[in-house]
LOTI-632416 format. One record per residue (C-alpha): residue in one letter; x, y, z. Coordinates in pm, 1 decimal. Each point is the difference from the previous one (the first is absolute). Layout:
! residues N
<rec aa="A" X="X" Y="Y" Z="Z"/>
...
//
This chain:
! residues 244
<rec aa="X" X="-1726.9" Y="606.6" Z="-1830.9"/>
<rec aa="X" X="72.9" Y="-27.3" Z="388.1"/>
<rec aa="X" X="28.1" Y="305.3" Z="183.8"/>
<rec aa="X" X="354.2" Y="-108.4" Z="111.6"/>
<rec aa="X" X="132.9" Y="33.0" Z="-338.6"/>
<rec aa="X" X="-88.2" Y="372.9" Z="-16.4"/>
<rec aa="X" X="348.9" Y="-16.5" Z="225.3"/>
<rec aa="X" X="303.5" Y="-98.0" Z="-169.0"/>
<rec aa="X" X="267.5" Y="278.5" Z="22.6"/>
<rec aa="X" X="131.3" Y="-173.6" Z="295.4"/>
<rec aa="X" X="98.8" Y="-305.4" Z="-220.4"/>
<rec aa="X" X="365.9" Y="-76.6" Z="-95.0"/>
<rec aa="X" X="-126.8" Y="-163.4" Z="-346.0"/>
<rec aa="X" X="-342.3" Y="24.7" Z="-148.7"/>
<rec aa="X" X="-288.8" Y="-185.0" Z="68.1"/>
<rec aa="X" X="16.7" Y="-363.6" Z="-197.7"/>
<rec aa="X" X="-180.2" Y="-43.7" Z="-305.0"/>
<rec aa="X" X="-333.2" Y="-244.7" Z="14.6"/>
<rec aa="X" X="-291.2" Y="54.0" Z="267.9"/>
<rec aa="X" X="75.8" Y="-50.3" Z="362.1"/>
<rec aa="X" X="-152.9" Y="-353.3" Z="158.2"/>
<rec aa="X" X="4.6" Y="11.0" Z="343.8"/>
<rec aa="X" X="-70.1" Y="235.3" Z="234.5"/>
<rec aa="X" X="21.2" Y="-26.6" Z="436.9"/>
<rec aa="X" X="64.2" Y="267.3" Z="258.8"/>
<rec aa="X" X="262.0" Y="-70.7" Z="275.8"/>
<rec aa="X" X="-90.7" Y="122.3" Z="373.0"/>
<rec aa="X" X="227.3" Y="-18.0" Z="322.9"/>
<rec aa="X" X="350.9" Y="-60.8" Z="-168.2"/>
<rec aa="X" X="350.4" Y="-10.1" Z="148.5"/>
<rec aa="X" X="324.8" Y="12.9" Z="-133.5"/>
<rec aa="X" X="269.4" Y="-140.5" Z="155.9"/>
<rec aa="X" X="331.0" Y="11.5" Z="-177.4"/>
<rec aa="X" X="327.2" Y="-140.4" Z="107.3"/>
<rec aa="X" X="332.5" Y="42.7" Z="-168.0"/>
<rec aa="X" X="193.5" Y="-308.3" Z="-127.7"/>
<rec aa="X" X="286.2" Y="-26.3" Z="-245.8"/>
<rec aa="X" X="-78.5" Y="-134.1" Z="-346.1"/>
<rec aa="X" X="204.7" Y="-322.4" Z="64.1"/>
<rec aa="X" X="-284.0" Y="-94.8" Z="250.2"/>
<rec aa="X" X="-282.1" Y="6.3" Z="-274.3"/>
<rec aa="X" X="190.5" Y="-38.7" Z="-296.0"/>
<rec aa="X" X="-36.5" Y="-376.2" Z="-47.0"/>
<rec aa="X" X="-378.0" Y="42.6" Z="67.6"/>
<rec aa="X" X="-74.4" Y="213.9" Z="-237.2"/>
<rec aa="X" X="-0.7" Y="-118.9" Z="-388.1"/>
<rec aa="X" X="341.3" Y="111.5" Z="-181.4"/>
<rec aa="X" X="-256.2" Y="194.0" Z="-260.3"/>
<rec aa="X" X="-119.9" Y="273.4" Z="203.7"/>
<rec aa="X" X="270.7" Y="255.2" Z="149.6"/>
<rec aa="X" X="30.2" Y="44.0" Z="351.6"/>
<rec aa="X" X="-67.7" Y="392.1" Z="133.3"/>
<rec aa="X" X="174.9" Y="160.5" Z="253.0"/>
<rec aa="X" X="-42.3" Y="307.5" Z="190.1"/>
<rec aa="X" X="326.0" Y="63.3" Z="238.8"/>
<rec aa="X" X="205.7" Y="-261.4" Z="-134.4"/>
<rec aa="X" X="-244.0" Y="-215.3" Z="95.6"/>
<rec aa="X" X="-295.9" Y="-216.2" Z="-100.9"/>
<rec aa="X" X="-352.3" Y="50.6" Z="244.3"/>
<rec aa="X" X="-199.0" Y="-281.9" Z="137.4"/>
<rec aa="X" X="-370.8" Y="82.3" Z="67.5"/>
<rec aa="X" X="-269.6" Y="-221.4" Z="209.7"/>
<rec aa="X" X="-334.3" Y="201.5" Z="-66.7"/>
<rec aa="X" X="-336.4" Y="-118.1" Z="201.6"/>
<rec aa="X" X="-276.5" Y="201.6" Z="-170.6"/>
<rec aa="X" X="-385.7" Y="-110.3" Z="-67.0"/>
<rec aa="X" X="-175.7" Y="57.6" Z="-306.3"/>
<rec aa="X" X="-390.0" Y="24.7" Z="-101.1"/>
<rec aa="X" X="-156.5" Y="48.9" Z="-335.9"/>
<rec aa="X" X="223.6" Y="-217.9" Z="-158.0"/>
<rec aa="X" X="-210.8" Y="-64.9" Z="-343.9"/>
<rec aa="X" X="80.7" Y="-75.7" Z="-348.0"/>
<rec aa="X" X="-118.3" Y="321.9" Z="-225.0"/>
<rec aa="X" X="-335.7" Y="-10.1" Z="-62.2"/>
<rec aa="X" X="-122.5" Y="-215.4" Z="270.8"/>
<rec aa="X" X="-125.6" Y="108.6" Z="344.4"/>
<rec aa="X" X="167.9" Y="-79.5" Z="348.1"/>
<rec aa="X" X="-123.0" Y="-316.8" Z="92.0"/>
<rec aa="X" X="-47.6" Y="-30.9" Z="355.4"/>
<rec aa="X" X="205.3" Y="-296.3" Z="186.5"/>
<rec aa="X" X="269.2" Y="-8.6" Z="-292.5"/>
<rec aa="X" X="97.7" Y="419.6" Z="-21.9"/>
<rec aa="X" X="95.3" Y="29.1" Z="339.4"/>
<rec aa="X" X="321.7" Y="-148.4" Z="139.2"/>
<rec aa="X" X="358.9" Y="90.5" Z="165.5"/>
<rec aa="X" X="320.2" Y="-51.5" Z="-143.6"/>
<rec aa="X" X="314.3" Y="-3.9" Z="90.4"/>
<rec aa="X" X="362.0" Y="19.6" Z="-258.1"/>
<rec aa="X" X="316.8" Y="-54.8" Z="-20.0"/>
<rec aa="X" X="238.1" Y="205.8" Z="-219.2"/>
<rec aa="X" X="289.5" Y="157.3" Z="-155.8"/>
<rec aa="X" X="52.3" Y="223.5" Z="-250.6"/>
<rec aa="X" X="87.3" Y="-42.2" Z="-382.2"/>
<rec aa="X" X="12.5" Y="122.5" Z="-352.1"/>
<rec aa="X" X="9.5" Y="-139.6" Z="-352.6"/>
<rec aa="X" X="38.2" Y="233.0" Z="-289.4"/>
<rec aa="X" X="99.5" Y="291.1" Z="170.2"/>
<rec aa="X" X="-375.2" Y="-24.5" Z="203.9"/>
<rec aa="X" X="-8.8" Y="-43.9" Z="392.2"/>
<rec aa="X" X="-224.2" Y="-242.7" Z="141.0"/>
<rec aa="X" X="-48.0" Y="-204.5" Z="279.6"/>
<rec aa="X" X="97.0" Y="-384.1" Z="25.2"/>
<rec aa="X" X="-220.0" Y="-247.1" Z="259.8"/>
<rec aa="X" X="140.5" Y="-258.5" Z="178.4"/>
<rec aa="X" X="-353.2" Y="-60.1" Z="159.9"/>
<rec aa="X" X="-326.4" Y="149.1" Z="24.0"/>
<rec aa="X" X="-261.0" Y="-159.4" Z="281.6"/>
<rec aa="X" X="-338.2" Y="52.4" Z="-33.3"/>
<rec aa="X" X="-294.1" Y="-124.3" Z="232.1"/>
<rec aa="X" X="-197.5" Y="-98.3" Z="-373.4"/>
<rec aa="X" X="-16.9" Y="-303.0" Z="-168.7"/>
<rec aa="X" X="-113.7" Y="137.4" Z="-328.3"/>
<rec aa="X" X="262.4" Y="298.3" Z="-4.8"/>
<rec aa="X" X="258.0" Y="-244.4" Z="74.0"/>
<rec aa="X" X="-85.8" Y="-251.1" Z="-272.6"/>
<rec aa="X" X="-78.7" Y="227.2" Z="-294.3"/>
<rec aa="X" X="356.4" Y="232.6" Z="108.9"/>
<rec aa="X" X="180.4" Y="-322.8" Z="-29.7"/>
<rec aa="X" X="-154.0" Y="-109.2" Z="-316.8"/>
<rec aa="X" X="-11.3" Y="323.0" Z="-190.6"/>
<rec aa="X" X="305.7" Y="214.7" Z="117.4"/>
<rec aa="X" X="189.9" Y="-235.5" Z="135.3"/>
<rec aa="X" X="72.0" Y="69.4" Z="320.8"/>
<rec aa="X" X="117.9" Y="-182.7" Z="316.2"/>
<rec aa="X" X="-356.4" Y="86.4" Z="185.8"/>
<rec aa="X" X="-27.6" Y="-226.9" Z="275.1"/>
<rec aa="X" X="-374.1" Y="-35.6" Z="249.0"/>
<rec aa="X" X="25.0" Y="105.4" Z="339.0"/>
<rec aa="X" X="-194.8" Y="73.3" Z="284.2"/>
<rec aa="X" X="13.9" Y="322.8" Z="62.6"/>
<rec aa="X" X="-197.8" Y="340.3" Z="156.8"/>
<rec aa="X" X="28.7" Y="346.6" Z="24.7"/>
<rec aa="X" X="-191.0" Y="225.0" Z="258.9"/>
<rec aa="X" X="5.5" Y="341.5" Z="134.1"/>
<rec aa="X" X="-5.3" Y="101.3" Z="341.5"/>
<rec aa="X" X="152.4" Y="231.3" Z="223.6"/>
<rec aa="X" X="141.1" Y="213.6" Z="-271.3"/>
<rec aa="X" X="250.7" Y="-281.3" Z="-165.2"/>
<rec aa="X" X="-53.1" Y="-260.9" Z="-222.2"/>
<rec aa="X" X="-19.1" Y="-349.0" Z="123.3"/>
<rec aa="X" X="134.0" Y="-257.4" Z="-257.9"/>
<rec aa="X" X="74.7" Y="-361.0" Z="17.3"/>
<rec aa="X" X="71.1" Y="-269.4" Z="-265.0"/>
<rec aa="X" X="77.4" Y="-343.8" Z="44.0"/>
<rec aa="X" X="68.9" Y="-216.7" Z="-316.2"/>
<rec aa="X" X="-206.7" Y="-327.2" Z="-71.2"/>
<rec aa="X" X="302.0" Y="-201.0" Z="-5.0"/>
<rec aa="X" X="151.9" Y="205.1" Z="339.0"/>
<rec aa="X" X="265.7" Y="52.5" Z="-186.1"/>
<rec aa="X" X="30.0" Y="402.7" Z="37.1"/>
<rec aa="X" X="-207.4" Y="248.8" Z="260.4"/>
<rec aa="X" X="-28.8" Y="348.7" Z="71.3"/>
<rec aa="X" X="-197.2" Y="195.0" Z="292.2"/>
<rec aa="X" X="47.0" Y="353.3" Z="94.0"/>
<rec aa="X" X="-174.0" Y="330.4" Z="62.5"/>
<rec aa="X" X="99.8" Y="268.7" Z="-174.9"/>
<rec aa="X" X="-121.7" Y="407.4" Z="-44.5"/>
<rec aa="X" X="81.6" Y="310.1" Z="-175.5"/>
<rec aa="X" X="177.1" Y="291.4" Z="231.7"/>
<rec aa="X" X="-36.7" Y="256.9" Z="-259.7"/>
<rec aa="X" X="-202.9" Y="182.0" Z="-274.8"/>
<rec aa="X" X="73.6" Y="-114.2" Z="-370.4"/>
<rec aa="X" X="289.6" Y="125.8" Z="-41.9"/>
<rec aa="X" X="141.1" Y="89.4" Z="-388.8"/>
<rec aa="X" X="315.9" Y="-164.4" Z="-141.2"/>
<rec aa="X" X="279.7" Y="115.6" Z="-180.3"/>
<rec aa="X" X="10.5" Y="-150.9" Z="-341.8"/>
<rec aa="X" X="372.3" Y="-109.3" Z="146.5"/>
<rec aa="X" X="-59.8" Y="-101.6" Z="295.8"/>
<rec aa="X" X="-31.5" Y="-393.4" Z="100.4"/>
<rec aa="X" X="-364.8" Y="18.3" Z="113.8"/>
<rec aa="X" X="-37.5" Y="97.7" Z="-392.3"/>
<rec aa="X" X="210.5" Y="-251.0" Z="-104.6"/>
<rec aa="X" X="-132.0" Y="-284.4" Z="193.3"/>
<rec aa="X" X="-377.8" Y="41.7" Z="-117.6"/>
<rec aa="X" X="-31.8" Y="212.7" Z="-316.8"/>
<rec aa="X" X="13.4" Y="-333.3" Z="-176.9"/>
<rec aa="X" X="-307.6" Y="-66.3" Z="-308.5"/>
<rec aa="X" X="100.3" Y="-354.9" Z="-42.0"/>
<rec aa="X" X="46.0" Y="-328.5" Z="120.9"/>
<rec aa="X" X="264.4" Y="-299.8" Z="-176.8"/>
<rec aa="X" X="-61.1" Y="-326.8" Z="23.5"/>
<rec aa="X" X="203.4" Y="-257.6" Z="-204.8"/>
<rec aa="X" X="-168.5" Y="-303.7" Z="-106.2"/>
<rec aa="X" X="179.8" Y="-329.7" Z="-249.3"/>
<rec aa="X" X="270.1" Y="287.7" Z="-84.3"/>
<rec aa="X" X="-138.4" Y="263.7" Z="-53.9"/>
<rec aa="X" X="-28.1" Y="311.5" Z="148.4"/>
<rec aa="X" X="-345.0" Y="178.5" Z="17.6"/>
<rec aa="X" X="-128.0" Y="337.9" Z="113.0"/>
<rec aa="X" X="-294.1" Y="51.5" Z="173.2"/>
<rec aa="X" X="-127.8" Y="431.5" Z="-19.9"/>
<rec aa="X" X="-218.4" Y="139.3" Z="244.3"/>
<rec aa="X" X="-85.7" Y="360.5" Z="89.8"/>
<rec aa="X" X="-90.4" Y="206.5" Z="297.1"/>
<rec aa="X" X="-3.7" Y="376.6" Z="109.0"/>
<rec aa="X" X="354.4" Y="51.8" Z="200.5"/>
<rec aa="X" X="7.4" Y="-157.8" Z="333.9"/>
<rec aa="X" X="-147.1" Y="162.5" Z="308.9"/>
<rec aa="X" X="284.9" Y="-95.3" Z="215.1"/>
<rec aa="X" X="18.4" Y="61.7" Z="387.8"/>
<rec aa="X" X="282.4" Y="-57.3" Z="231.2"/>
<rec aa="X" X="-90.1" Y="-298.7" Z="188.2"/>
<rec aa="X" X="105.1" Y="-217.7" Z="310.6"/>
<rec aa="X" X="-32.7" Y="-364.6" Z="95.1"/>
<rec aa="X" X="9.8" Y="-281.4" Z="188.3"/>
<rec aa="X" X="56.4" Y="-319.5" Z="-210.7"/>
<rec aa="X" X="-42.8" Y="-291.6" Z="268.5"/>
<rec aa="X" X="89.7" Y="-254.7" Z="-203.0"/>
<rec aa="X" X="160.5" Y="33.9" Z="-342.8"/>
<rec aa="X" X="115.9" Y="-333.6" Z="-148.5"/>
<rec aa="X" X="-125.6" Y="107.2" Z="-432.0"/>
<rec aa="X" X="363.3" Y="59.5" Z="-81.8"/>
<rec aa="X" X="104.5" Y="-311.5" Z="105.0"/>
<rec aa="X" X="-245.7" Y="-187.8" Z="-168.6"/>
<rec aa="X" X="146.9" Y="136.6" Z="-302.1"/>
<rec aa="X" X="378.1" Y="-50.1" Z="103.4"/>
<rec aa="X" X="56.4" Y="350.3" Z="28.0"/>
<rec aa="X" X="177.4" Y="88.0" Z="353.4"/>
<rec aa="X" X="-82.6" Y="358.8" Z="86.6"/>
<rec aa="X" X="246.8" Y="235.2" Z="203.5"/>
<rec aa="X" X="-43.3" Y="9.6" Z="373.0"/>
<rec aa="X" X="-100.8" Y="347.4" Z="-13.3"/>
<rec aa="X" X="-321.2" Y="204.8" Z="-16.5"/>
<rec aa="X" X="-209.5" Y="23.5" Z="-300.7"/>
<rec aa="X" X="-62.8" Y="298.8" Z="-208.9"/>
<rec aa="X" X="-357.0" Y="59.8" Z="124.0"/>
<rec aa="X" X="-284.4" Y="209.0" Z="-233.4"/>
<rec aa="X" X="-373.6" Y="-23.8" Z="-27.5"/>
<rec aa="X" X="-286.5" Y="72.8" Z="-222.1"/>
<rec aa="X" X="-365.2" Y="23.6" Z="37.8"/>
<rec aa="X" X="-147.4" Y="-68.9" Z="-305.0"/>
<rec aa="X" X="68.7" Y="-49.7" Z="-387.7"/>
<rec aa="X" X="-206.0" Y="-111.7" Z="-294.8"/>
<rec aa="X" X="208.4" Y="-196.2" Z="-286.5"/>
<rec aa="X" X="-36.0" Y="-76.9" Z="-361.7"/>
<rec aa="X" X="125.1" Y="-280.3" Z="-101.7"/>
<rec aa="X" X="83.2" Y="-140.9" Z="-366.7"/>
<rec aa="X" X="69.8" Y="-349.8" Z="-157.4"/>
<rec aa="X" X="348.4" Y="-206.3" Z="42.6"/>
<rec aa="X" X="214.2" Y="71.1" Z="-326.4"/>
<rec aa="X" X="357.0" Y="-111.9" Z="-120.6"/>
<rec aa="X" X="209.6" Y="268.5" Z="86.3"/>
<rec aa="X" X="252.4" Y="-102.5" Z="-238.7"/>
//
């Protein structure tokens, strides 16, 4: 038993049956959410999962984060392969009456993490050279995408104290999420994870160059971004199942 599963009461459904497989800890991460209206994403999201919407409308995320001890259960951190930024792109779904979060990318400065997400969850992970320091209280984060064909650089901080959420507020809505859908030949599957609720801070940010969206054909609002931050989080993650 992990110590994070002494914590579930926070959970909108119970943990999912089988032993976890994964585990990693996120550090440094930003949300930024834009609004768009669910024609914009619609056609690039697979009919089977079920667009959610908070306001009328449906949220666009880009979330720079690094993670370290990123191990399969059982096995110890191995130096030069646990340690790595990434860096998603994302909306926000549901299939069977559970929300979840849909990728349109994820970026990661790993070879390894790259090839064995693609191959065994099936996502669209794609290499990139990327690095995130600290310095001068904000988080300096850049990304560039073998290919060039997406960026991101900005510096970004938290301006307050973890603040609680409302169970009804967006903040809540946006990242109380235990699962990630992926849909691969037809089929839809579901991906659980769990985590203690987020430590979120109000955050600010400036994103010098922002072109992630784009790369996936999304075209974000020319206005500013939802901004929150959070420190730290450790994450349990299970295997890829039908969802069906």
């Amino acid at each position: 038993m992990h110590a994070l599963l002494d914590s579930v009461q926070h959970r909108p459904w119970p943990l999912p049956a089988g032993p976890w497989i994964m585990k990693q800890t996120w550090h440094d991460l930003l949300f930024a959410h834009w609004p768009v209206a669910p024609v914009v994403i619609r056609h690039l999201v697979p009919s089977g999962l079920h667009l959610d919407m908070f306001g009328g409308v449906c949220w666009i995320g880009i979330v720079p984060f690094w993670m370290s001890g990123v191990r399969p259960r059982g096995i110890p951190a191995v130096p030069g392969l646990s340690r790595f930024p990434e860096l998603n792109v994302r909306t926000y779904v549901s299939h069977g009456g559970k929300p979840g979060v849909y990728f349109f990318s994820l970026d990661a400065a790993s070879v390894p993490a790259v090839w064995t997400a693609r191959t065994f969850f099936h996502l669209p992970y794609f290499y990139a050279s990327m690095h995130a320091t600290e310095g001068a209280g904000s988080i300096h984060y850049s990304s560039k995408r073998e290919d060039h064909s997406a960026e991101f650089h900005a510096a970004y901080r938290p301006v307050t104290h973890v603040l609680p959420r409302d169970k009804n507020s967006l903040e809540h809505w946006l990242t109380a999420r235990y699962c990630l859908y992926t849909v691969h030949q037809g089929k839809v599957f579901r991906c659980d994870i769990h985590h203690l609720p987020w430590p979120l801070q109000d955050a600010e940010a400036l994103i010098e160059q922002n072109t992630m969206a784009t790369a996936a054909r999304i075209n974000l609002p020319d206005t500013e971004p939802l901004l929150h931050f959070s420190k730290r989080l450790d994450v349990l993650i299970w295997p890829l199942r039908r969802a069906d």
